[in-house]
N, C-alpha and C positions, 0 to 999 in steps of 0.2 A: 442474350440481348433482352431487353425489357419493351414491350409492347409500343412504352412510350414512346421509342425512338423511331418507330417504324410511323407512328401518326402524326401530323400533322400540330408540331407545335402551339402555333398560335390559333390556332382553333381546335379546340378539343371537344369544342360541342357535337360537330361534325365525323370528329374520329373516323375519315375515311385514310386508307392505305393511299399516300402517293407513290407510283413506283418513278418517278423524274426526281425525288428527294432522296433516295433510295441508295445509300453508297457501300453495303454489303459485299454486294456481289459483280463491283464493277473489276476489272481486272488492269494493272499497273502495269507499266517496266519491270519496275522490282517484286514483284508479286510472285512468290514462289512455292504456287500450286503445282502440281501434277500437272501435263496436260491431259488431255482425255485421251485415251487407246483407239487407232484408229484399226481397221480389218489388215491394213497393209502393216502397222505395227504389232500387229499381233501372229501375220503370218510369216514376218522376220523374226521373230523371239520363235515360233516355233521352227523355223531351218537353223535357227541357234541351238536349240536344243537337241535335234538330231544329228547333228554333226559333233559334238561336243560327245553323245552318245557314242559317235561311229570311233570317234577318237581314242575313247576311254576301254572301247574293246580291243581296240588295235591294242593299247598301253599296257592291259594284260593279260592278251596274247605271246606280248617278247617279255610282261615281267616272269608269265610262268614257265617262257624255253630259259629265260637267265635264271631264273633260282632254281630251276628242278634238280630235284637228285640226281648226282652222279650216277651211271652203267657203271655196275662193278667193272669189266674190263675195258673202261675207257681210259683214256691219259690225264686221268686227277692229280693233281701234287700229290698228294698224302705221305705219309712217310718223316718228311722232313728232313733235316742235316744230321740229328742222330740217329736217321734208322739202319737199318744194314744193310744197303749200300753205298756206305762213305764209310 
């Protein structure tokens, strides 16, 4: 913005700041700012974050019982239909 807009048009001799002229910083319906972060908004992003945490451990907790290697003598497929027993 240019200084001018902030002073006082028709009198420039004066060149004082009105802030009742002032249309910057006034806020709309449609005006789509951020709002501002309140304590109670920031201490639900962080129980968002520890739960999302608690989650992601449970998640690979079963992904490493589902992938882990087989026990040599447990009940694995392996073999297949040509091996030697069929």
């Amino acid at each position: 913005m240019r200084l001018l807009e902030f002073l006082d048009q028709q009198d420039l001799s004066s060149a004082y700041y009105d802030p009742n002229a002032d249309e910057a910083h006034v806020k709309t319906i449609n005006d789509t700012r951020k709002p501002k972060l309140t304590l109670k908004h920031l201490n639900r992003l962080k129980r968002i974050r520890a739960l999302r945490k608690i989650e992601d451990l449970k998640r690979a907790g079963l992904l490493s019982v589902m992938y882990a290697i087989p026990d040599e003598g447990g009940m694995g497929g392996g073999g297949g239909f040509g091996g030697p027993g069929f």
